[in-house]
N, C-alpha and C positions, 0 to 999 in steps of 0.2 A: 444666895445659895443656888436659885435657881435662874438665874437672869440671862444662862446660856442655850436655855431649853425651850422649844426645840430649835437648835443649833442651825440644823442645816435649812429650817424655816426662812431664819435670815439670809443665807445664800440663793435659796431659791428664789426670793424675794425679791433681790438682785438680778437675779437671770431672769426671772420672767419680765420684771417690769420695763428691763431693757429689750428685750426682744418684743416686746410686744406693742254658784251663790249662796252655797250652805255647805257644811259638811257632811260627809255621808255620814249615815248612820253609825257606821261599826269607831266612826271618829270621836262620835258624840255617847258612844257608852262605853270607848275604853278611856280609863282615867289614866294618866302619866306617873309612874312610880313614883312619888315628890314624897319622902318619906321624912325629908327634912328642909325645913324654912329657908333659906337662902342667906347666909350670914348679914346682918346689916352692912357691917363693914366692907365685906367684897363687895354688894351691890351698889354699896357707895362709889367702888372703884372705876368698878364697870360703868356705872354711868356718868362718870367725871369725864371719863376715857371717852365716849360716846361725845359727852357735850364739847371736851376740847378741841374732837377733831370733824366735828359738824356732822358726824353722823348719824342718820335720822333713828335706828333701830337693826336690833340684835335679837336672835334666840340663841340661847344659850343653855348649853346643857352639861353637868359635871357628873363622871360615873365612881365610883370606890366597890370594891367587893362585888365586885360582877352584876350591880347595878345601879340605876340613875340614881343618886344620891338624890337630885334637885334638878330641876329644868324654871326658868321664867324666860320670860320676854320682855326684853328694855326699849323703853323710848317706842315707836312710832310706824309702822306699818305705811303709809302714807303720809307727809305733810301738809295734804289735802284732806278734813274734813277732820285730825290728829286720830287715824284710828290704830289702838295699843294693838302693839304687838303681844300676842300672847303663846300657851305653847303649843298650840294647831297652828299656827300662823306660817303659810307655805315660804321660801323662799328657793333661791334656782341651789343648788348644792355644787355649780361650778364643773370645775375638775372632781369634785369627791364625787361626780358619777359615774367614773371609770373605776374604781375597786369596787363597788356596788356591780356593775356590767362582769368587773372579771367574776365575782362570785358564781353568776349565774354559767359562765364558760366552763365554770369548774367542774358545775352538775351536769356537764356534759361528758366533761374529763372522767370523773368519777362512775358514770354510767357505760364508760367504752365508747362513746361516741367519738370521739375527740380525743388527740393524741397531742401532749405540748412539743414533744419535741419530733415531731411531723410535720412536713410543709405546710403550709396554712392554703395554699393552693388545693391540695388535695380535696379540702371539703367547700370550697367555694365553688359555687353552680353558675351566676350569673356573670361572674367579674373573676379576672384572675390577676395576680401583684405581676403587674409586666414587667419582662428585663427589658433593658437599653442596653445601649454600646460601651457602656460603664461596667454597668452592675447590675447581678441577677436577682429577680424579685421571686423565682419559682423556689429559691431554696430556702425564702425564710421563714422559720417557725411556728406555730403556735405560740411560743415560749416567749421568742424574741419580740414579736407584737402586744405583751404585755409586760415587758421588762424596759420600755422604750429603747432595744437594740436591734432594731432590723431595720437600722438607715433609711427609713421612711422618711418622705416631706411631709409636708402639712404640720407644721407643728400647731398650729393655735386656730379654733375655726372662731369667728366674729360672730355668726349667728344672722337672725334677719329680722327687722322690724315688723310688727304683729302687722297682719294686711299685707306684707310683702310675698311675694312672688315666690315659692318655693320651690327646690328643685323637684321635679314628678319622682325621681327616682333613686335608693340608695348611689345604683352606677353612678347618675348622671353628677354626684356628688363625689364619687372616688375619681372621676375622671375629669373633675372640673369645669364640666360643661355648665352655662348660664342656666339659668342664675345663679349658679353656687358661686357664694362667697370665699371660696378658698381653694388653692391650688392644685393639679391634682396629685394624687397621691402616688409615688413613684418612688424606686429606691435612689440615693442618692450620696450614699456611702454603706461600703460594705457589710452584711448584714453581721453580727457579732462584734465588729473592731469596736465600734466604740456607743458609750450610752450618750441619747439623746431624744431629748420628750419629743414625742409625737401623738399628737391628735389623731395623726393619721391612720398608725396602727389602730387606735383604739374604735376608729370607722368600720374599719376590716373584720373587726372582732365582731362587730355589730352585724353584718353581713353576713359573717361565718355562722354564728348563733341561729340567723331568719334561716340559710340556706337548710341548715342540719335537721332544724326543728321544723320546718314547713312554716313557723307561725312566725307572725309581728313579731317585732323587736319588744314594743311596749308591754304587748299581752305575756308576753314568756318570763319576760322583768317580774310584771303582776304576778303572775301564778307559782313562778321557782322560787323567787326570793322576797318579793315586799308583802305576799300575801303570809308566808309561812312564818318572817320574821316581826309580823306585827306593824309594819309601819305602814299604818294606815293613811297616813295623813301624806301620802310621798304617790307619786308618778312619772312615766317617763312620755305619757302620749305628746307627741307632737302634730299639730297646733295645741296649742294647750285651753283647755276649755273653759270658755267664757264663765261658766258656772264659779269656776274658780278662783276667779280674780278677786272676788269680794273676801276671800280670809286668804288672798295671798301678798303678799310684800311687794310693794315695787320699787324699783331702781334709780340709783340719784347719781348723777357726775361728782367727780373733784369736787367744782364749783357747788356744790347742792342745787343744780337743777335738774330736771327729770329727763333721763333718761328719755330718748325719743320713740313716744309710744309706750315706755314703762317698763319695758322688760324685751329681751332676745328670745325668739324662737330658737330652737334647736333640734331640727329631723336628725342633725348629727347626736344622736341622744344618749348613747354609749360614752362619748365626747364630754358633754355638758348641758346634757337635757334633762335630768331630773332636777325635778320641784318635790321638797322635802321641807321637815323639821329638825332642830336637834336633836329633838326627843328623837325623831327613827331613825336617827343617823347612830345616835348612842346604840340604839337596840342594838343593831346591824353588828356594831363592832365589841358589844359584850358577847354577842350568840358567838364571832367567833375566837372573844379571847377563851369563853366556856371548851370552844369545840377544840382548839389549839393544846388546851391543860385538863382535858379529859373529863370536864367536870358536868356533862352531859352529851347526848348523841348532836351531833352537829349538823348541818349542811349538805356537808362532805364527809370522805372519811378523817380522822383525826390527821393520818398522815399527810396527806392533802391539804390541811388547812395547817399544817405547819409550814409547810412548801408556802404556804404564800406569805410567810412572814420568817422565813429564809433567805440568806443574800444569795441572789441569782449572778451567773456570769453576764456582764452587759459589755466587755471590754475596754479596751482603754479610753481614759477622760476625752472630753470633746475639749477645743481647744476654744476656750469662753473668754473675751473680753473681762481684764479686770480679775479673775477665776480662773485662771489656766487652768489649774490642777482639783477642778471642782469634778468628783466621782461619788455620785450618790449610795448607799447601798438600795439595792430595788430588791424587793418583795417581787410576788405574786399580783401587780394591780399597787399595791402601797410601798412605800419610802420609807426604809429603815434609819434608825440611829441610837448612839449610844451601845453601850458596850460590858457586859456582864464579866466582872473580873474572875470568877470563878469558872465560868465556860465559855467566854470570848464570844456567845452570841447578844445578837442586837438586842435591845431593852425595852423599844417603843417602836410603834408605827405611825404612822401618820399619812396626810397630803392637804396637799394644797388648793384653793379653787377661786378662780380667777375669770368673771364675767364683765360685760359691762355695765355696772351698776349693782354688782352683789359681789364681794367679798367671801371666803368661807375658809377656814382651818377644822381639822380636826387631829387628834394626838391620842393616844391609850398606851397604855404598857403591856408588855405581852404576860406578864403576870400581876395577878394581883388586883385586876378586874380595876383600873384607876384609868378616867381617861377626862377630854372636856373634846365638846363642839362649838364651836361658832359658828354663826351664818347673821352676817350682814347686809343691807340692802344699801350699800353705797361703795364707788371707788376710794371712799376715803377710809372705807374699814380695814384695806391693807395698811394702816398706822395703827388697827386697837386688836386687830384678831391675836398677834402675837404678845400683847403685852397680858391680853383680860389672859390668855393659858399661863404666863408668867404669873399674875395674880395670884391665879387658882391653885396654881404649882404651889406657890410662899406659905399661901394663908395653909394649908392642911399641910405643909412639911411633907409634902413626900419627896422620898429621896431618888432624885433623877438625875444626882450628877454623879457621872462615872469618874 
């Protein structure tokens, strides 16, 4: 029934893979909603799925009715010393740190600071999106830097091995200067014609947030959004702190070997620098199926957090190996699909998150408070993350095929 969901996971899937010491306090006295056991039989699933495709460990979390139904942790935190994953167990959240970064853009939007459909230029102090002899980077959006259509490069940033050499400064990382690992950030096709992921945009965003706010990228994260929405167990500081390592997950290759060094740094942190649970991953996207369907004060304003799970203009498909006519619907920050036959809008949100060495999906429905997380600590979890959400989908019968 449900073995097509989420549909365009598998697409993406395709696209990307070819293109590319204790816990705090407030961790250890909030309990995780687990108001129910974990069915034997799914967790049989999940960790069949785990052990056939050698991956060492999973958090996992499944929401219904606008809360965590259940959260555990499968298999293994480390292969070194076998320590379980449980449900504090930090792992990198990937890509799922860019619809967490746009949240926080929002409270900006929401506040009058920030205007989406304003040059993004405008509010940037340090750096501004240069034109070339092509294409102009003064005209694109707020909007279009979180829709992946303002023709940006950079699509994918690698990160740096812990102890590596970091770039001193956001610029020196829009602009590619050494040491940054990634290209620099330039427009490269015209901003609205067509949709196309970008890292790049989502650096910009990063930038724009420190410029407007005066404050760190990481501190503004803390205090607008992971403080208010409970996820305690979640951070975006880069370097990421020693303390930390000891209840967080590290990273394993294809092959099941370790990741060099154990995990990627990421100062690009809007990008793919939070370190999370499922458990606050779940929170995050109940608070705003709540704020979306009126069912409490949200974030933002209710209209505002419909708009992010609204299909936005991104323009025409990119022309993708294999995919010619692959056009995502885009949210706000998240990837719509599915399709409500009584009002022709999208049914779920989701995204995808793609490290080296950490795996990660996430999925909810825009009604009805039903969702699941994933967060793997291996390259081999892009083979389980989409099946354990098909699992999950089967076992509770919810109806998600249009």
């Amino acid at each position: 029934m449900t073995k097509s969901w989420p549909r365009f996971v598998a697409i993406l899937l395709a696209v990307w893979m070819t293109a590319s010491s204790t816990l705090g306090a407030d961790s250890e006295a909030r309990p995780v909603e687990n108001s129910t056991e974990v069915p034997p039989a799914l967790a049989a699933a999940i960790n069949t799925l785990l052990q056939e495709h050698h991956v060492p460990g999973a958090s996992v979390a499944v929401m219904d009715g606008y809360r965590i139904l259940w959260a555990q942790g499968f298999g293994v935190a480390s292969l070194t010393g076998a320590q379980p994953v449980t449900v504090h167990t930090r792992f990198q959240a990937c890509s799922l740190s860019k619809p967490v970064a746009v949240r926080a853009l929002l409270t900006l939007v929401d506040a009058g600071k920030v205007e989406l459909d304003q040059p993004a230029n405008r509010y940037l102090k340090r750096w501004q999106i240069p034109n070339n002899s092509t294409f102009k980077g003064d005209i694109i959006t707020v909007r279009q830097l979180v829709t992946h259509s303002a023709g940006l490069s950079a699509s994918f940033y690698p990160g740096y091995r812990p102890g590596e050499k970091l770039p001193d400064t956001l610029t020196d990382m829009l602009n590619g200067e050494p040491p940054t690992t990634s290209e620099p950030v330039e427009p490269i096709f015209e901003a609205g014609s067509q949709w196309r992921y970008s890292g790049g945009g989502l650096l910009v965003v990063q930038l724009l947030i420190e410029d407007v706010t005066g404050q760190a990228f990481a501190a503004f994260m803390q205090s607008t959004v992971l403080n208010p929405l409970q996820m305690a167990d979640s951070t975006y500081v880069s370097p990421y702190p020693e303390a930390l390592l000891a209840v967080s997950a590290v990273g394993y290759a294809q092959d099941g070997t370790l990741v060099p060094g154990g995990y990627r740094e990421y100062p690009a942190a809007a990008v793919a620098g939070l370190w999370t649970t499922a458990s606050d991953l779940a929170r995050s996207m109940i608070a705003l199926q709540k704020n979306v369907n009126g069912l409490e004060p949200g974030f933002v304003s209710r209209t505002l957090a419909r708009d992010m799970l609204t299909p936005q203009e991104t323009g025409l498909p990119p022309q993708i190996e294999k995919i010619p006519t692959f056009t995502p619907q885009m949210g706000l920050g998240y990837l719509l699909e599915g399709r409500d036959p009584n009002t022709g809008k999208p049914t779920r949100f989701w995204h995808w998150g793609d490290n080296p060495g950490y795996k990660a999906l996430q999925v909810a429905t825009l009604e009805g408070g039903r969702g699941v997380v994933i967060l793997t600590n291996s390259d081999a979890g892009v083979a389980v993350t989409r099946p354990i959400a098909e699992r999950v989908a089967d076992y509770y019968g919810w109806p998600l095929e249009e």
